[in-house]
PDB file of N, CA, C and O in Angstrom:
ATOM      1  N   UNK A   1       4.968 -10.992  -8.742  1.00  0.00           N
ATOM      2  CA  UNK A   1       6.049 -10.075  -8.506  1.00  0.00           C
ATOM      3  C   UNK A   1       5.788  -9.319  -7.205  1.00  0.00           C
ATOM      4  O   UNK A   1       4.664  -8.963  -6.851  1.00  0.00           O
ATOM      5  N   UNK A   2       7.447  -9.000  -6.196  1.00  0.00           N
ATOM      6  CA  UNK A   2       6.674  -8.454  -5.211  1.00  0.00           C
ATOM      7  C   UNK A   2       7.728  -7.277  -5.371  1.00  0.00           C
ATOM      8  O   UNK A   2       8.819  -7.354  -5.938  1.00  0.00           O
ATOM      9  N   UNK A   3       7.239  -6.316  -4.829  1.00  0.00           N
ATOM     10  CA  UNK A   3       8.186  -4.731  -4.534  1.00  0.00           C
ATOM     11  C   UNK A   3       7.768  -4.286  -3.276  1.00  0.00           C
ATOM     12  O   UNK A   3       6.732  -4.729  -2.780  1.00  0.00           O
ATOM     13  N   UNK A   4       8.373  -3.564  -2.779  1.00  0.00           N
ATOM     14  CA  UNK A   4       8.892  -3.015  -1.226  1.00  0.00           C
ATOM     15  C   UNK A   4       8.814  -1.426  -1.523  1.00  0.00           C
ATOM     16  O   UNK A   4       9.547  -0.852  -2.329  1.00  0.00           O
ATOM     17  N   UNK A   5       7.936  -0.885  -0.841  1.00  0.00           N
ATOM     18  CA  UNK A   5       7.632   0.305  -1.012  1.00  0.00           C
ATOM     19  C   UNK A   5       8.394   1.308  -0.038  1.00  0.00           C
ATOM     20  O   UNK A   5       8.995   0.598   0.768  1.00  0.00           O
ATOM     21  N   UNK A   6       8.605   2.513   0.208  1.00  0.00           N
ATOM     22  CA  UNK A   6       9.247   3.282   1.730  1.00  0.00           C
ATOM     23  C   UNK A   6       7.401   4.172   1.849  1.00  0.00           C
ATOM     24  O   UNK A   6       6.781   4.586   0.870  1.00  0.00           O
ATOM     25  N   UNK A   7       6.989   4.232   3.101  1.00  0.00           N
ATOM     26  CA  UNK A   7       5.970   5.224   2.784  1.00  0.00           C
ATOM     27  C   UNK A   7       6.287   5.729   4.285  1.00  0.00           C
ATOM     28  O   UNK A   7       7.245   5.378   4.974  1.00  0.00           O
ATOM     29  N   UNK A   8       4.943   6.914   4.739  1.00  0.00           N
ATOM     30  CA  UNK A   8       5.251   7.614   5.841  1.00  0.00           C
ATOM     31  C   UNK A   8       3.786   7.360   6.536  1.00  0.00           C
ATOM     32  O   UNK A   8       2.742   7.465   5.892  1.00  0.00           O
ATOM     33  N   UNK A   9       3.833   7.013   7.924  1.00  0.00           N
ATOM     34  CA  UNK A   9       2.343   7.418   8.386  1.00  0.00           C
ATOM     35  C   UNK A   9       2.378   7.204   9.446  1.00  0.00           C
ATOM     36  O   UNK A   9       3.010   6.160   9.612  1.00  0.00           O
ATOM     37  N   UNK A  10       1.909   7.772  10.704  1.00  0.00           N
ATOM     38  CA  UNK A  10       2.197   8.356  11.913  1.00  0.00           C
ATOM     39  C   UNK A  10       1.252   7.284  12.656  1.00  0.00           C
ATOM     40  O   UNK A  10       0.318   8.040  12.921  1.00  0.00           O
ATOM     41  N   UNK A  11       1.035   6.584  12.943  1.00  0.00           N
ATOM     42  CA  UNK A  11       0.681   5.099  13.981  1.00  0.00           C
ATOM     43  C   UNK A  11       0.514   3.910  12.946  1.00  0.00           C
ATOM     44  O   UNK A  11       0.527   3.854  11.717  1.00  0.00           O
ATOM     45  N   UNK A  12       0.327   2.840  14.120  1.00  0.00           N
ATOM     46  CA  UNK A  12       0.040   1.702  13.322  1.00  0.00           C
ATOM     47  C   UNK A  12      -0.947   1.504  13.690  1.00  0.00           C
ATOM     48  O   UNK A  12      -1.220   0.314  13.845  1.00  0.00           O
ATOM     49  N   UNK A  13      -2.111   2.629  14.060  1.00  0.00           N
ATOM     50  CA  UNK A  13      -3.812   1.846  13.345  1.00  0.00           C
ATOM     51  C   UNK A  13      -3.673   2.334  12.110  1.00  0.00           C
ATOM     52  O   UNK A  13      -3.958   1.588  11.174  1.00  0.00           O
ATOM     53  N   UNK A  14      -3.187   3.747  11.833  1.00  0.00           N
ATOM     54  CA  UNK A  14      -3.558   4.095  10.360  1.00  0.00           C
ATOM     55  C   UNK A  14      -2.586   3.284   9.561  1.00  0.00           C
ATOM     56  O   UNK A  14      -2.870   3.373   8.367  1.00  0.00           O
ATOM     57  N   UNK A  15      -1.129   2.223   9.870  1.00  0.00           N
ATOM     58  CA  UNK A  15      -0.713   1.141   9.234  1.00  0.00           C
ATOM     59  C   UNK A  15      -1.291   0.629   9.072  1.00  0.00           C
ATOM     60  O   UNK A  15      -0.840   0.357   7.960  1.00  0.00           O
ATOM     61  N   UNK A  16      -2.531  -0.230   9.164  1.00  0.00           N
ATOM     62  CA  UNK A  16      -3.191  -0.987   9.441  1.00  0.00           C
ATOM     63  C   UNK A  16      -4.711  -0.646   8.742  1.00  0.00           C
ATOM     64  O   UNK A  16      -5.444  -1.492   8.232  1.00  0.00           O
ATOM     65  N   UNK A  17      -4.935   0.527   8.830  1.00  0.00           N
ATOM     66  CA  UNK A  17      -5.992   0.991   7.688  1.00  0.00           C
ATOM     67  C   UNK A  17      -5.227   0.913   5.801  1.00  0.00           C
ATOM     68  O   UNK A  17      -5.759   0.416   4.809  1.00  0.00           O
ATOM     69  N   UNK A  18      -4.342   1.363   5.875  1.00  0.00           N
ATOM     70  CA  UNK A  18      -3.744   1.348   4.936  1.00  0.00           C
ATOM     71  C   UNK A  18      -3.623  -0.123   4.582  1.00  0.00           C
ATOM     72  O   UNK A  18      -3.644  -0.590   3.443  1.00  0.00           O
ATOM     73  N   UNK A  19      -3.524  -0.633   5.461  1.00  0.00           N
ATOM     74  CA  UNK A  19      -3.039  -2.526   4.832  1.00  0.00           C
ATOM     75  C   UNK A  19      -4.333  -3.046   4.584  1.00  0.00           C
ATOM     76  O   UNK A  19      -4.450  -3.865   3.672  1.00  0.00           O
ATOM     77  N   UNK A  20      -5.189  -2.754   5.155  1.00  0.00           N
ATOM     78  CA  UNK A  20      -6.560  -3.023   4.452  1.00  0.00           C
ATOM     79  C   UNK A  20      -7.525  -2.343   3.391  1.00  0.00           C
ATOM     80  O   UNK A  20      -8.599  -2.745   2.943  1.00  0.00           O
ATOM     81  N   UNK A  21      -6.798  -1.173   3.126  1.00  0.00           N
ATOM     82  CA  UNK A  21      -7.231  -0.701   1.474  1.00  0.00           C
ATOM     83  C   UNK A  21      -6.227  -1.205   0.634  1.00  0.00           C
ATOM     84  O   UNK A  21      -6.700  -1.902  -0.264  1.00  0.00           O
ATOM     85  N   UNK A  22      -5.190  -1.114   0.616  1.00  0.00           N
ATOM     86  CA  UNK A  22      -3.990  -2.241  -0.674  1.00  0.00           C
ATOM     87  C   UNK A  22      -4.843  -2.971  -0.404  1.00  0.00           C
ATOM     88  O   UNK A  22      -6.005  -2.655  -0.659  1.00  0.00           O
ATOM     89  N   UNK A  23      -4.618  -3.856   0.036  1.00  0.00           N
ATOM     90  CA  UNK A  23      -5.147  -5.209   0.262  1.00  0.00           C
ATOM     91  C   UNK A  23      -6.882  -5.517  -0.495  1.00  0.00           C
ATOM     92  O   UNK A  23      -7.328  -6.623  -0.799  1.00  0.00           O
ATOM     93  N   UNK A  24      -7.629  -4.094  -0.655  1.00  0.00           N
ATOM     94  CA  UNK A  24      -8.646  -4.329  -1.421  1.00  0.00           C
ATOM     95  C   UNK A  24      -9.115  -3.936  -2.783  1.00  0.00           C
ATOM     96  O   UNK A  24     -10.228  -3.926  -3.307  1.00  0.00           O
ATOM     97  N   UNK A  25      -7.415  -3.480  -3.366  1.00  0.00           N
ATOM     98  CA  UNK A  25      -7.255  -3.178  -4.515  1.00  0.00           C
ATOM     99  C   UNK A  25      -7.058  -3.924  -5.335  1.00  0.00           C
ATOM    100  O   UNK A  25      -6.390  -4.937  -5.130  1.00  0.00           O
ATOM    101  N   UNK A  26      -7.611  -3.614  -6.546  1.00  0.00           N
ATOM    102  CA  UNK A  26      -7.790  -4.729  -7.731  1.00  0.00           C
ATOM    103  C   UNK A  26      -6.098  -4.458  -8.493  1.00  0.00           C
ATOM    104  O   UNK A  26      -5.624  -3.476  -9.064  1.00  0.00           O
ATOM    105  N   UNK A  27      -5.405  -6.124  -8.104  1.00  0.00           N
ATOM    106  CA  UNK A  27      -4.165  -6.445  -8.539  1.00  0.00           C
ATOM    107  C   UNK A  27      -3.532  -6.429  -7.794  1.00  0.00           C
ATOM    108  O   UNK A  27      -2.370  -6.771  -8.015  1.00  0.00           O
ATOM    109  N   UNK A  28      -3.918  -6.039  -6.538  1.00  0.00           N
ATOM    110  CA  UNK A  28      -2.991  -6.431  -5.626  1.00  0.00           C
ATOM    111  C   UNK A  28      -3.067  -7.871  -4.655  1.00  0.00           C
ATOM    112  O   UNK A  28      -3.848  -7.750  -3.711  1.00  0.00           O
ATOM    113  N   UNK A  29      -2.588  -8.793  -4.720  1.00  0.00           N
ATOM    114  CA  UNK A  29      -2.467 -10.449  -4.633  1.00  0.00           C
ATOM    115  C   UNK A  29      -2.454 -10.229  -2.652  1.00  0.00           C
ATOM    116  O   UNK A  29      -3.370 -10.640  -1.939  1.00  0.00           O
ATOM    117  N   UNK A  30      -1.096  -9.446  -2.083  1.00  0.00           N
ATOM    118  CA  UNK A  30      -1.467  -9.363  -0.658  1.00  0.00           C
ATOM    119  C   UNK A  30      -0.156  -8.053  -0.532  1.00  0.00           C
ATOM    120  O   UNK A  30       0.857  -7.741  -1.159  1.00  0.00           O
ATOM    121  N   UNK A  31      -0.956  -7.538   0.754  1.00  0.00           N
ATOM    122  CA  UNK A  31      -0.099  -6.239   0.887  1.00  0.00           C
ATOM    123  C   UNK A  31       0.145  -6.278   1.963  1.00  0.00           C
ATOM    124  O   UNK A  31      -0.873  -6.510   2.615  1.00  0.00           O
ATOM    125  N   UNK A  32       1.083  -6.159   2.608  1.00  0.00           N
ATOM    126  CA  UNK A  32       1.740  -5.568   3.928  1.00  0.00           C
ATOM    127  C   UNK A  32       2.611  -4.157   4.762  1.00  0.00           C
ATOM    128  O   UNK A  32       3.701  -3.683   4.443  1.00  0.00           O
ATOM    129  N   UNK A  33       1.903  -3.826   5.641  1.00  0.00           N
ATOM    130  CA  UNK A  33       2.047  -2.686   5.867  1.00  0.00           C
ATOM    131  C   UNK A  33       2.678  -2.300   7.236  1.00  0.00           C
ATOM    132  O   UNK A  33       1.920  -2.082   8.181  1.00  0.00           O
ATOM    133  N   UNK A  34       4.383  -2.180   7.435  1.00  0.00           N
ATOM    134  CA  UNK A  34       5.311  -1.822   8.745  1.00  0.00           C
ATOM    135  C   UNK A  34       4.951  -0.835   9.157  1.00  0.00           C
ATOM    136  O   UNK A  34       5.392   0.054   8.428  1.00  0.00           O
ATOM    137  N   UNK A  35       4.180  -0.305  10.208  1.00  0.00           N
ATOM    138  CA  UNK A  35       4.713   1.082  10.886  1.00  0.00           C
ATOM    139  C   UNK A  35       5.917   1.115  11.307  1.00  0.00           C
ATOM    140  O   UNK A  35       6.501   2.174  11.079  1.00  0.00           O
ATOM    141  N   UNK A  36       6.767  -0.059  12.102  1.00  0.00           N
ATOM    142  CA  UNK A  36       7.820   0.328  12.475  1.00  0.00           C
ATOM    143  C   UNK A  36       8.769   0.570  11.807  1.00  0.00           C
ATOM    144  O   UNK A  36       9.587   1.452  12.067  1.00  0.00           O
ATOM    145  N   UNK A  37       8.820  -0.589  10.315  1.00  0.00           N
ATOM    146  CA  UNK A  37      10.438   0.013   9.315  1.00  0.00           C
ATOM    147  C   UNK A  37       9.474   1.018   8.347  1.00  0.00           C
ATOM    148  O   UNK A  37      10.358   1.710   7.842  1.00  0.00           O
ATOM    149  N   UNK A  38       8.443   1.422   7.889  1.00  0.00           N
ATOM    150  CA  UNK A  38       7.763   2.772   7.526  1.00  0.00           C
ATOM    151  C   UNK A  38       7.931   1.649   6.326  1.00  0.00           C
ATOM    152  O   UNK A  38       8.602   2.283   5.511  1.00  0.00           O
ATOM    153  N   UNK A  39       7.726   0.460   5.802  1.00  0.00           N
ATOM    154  CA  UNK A  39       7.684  -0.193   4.392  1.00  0.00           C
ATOM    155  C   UNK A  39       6.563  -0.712   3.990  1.00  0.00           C
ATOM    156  O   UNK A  39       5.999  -1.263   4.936  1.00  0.00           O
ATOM    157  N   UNK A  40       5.997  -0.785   3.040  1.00  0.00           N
ATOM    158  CA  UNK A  40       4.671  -1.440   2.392  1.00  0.00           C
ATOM    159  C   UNK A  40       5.042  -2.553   1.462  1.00  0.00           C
ATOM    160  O   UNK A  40       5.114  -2.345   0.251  1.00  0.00           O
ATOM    161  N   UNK A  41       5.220  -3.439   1.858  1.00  0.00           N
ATOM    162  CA  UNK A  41       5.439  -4.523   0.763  1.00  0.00           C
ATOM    163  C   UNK A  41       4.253  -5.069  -0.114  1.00  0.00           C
ATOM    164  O   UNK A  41       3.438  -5.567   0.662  1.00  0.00           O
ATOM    165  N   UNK A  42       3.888  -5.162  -1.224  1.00  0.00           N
ATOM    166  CA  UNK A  42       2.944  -5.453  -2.326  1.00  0.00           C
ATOM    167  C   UNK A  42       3.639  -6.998  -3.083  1.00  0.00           C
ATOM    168  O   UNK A  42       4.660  -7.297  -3.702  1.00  0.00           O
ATOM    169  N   UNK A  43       2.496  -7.643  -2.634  1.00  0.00           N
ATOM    170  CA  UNK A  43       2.847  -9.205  -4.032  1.00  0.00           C
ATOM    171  C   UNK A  43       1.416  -8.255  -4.835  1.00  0.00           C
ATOM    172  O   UNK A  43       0.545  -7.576  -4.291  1.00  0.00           O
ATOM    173  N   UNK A  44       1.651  -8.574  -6.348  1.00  0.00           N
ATOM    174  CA  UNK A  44       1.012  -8.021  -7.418  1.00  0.00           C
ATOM    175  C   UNK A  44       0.640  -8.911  -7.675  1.00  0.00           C
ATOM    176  O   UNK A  44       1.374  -9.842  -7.345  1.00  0.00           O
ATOM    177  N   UNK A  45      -0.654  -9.306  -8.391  1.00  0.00           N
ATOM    178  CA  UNK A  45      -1.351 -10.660  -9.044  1.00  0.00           C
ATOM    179  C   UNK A  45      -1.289 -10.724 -10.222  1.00  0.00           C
ATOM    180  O   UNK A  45      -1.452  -9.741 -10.945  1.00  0.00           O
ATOM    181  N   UNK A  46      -1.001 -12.085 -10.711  1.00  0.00           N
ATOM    182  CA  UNK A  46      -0.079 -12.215 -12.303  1.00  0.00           C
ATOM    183  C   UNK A  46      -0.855 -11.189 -13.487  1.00  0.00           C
ATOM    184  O   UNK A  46      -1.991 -10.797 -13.753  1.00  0.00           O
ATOM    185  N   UNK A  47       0.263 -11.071 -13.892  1.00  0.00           N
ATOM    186  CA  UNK A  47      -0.367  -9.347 -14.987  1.00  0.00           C
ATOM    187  C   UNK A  47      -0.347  -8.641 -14.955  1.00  0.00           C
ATOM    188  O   UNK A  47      -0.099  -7.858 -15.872  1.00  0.00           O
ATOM    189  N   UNK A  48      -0.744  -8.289 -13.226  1.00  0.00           N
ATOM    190  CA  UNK A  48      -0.863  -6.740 -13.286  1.00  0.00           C
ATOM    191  C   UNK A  48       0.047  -5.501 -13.726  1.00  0.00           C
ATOM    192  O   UNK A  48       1.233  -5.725 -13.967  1.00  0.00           O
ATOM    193  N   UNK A  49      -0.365  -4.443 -13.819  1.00  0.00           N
ATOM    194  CA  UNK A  49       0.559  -3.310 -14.687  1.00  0.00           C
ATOM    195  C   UNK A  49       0.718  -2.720 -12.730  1.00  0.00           C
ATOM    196  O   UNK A  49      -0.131  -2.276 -11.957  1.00  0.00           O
ATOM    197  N   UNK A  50       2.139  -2.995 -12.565  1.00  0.00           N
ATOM    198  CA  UNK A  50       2.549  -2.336 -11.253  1.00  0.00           C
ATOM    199  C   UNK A  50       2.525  -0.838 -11.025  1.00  0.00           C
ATOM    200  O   UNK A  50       2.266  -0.369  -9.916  1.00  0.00           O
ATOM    201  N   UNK A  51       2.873   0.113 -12.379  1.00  0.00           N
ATOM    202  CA  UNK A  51       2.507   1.732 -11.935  1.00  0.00           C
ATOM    203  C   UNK A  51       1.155   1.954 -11.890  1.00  0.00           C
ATOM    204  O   UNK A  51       0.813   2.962 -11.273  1.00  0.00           O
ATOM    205  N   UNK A  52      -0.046   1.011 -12.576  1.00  0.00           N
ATOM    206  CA  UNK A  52      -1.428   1.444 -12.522  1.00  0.00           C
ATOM    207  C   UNK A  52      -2.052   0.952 -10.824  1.00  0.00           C
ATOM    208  O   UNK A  52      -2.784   1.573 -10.054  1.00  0.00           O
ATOM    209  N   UNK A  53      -1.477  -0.239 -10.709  1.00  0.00           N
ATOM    210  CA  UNK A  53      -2.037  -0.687  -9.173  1.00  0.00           C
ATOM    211  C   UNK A  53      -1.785  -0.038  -8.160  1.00  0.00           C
ATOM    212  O   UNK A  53      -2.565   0.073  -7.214  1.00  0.00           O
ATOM    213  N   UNK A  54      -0.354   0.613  -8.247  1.00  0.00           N
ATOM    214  CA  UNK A  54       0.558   1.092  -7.508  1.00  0.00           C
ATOM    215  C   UNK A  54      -0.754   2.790  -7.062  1.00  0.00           C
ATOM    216  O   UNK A  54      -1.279   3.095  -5.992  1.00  0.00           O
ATOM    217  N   UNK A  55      -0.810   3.327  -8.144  1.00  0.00           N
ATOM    218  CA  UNK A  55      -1.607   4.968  -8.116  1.00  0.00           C
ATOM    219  C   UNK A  55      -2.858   4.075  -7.535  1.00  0.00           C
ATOM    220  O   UNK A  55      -3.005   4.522  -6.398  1.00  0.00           O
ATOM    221  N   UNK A  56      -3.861   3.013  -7.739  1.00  0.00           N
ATOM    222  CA  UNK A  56      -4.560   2.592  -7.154  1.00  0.00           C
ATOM    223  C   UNK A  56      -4.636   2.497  -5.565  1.00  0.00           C
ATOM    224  O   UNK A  56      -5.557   2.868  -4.838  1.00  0.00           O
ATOM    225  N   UNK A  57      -3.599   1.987  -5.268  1.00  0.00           N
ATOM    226  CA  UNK A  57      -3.220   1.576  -4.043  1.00  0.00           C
ATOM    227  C   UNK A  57      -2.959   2.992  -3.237  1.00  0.00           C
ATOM    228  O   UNK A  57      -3.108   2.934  -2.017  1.00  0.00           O
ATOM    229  N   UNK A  58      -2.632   4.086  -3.737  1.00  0.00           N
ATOM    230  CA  UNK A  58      -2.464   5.290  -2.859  1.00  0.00           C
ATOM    231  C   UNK A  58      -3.404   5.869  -3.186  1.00  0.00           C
ATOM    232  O   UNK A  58      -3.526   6.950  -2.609  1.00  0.00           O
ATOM    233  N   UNK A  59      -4.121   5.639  -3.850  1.00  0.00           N
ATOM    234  CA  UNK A  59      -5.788   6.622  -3.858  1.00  0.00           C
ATOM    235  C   UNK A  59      -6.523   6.162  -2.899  1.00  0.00           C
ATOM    236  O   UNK A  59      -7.181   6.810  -2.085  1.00  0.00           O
ATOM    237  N   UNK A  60      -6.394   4.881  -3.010  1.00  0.00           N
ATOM    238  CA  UNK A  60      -7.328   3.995  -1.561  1.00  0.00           C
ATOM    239  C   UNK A  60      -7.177   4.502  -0.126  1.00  0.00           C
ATOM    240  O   UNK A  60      -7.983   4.877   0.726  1.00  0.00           O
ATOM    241  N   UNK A  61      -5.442   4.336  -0.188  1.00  0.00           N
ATOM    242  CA  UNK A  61      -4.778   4.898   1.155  1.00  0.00           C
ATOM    243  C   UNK A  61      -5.142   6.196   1.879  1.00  0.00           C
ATOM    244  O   UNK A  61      -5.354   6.438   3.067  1.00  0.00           O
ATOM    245  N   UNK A  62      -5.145   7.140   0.502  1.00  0.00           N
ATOM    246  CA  UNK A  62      -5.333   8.783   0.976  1.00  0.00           C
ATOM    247  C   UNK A  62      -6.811   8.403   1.209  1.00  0.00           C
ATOM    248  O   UNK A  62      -7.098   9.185   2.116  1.00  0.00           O
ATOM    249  N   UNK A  63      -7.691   7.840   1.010  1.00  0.00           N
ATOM    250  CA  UNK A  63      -9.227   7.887   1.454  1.00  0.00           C
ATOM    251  C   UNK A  63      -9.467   7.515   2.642  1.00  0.00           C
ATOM    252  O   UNK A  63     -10.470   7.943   3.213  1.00  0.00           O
ATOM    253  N   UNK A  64      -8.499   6.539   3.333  1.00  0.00           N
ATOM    254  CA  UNK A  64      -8.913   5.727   4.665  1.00  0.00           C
ATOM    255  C   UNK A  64      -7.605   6.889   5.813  1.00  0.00           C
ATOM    256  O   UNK A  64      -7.684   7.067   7.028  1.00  0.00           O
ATOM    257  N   UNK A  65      -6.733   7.362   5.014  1.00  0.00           N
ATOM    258  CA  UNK A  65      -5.409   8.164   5.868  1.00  0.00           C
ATOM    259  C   UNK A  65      -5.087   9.120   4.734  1.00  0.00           C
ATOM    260  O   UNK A  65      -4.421   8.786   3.755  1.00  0.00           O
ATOM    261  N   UNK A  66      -5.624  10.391   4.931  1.00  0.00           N
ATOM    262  CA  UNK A  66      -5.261  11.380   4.144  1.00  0.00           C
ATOM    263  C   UNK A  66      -3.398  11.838   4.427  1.00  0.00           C
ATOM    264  O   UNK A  66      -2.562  12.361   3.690  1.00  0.00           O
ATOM    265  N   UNK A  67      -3.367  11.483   5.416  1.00  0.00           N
ATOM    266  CA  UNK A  67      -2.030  12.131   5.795  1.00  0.00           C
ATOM    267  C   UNK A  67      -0.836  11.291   5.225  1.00  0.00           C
ATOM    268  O   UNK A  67       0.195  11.959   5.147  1.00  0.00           O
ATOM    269  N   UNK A  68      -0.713   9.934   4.788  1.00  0.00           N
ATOM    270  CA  UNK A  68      -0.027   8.782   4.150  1.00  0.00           C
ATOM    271  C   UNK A  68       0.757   9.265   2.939  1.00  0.00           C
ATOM    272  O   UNK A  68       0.310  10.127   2.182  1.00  0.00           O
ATOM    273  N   UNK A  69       1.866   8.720   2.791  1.00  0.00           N
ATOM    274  CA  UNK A  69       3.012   8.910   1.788  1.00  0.00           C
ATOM    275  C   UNK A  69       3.242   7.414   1.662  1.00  0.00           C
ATOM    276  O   UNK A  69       3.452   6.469   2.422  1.00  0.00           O
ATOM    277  N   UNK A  70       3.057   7.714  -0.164  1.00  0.00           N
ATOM    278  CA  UNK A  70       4.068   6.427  -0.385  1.00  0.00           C
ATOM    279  C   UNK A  70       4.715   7.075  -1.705  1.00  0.00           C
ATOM    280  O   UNK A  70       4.232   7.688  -2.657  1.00  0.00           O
ATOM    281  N   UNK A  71       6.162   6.632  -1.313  1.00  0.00           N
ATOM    282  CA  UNK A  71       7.043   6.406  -2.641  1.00  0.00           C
ATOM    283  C   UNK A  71       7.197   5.599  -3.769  1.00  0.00           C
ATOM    284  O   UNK A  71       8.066   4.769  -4.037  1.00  0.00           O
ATOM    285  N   UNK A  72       5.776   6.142  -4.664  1.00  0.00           N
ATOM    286  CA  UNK A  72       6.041   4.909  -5.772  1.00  0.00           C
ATOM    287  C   UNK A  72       7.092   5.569  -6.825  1.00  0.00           C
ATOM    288  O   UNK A  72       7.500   4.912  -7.784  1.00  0.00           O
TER     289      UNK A  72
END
């Protein structure tokens, strides 16, 4: 399953930090991360519970970019 996130974060290195913590979260299959349309797209890996990966995935984020918003 994939979902399309809106989030906020002010360059695309810290896009790009962010796409490499999703990306090293458990259940998340592959993550992608726009600075320019401000979207995070997530494929989820079969099973996973999407609101638990989802709070995963922004705990990671706020550790590598404290300043990061995402709209789950």
């Amino acid at each position: 399953m994939s979902k399309t996130y809106k989030i906020e974060v002010d360059c695309a290195n810290c896009a790009e930090k962010m796409q490499d913590a999703a990306n090293k979260t458990e259940g998340v299959a592959e993550a992608v991360v726009s600075f320019m349309t401000q979207k995070m797209k997530v494929e989820f890996a079969e099973g996973a519970d999407e609101k638990a990966v989802m709070k995963q995935v922004l705990k990671a984020c706020k550790k590598v970019e404290p300043d990061c918003e995402i709209a789950i």
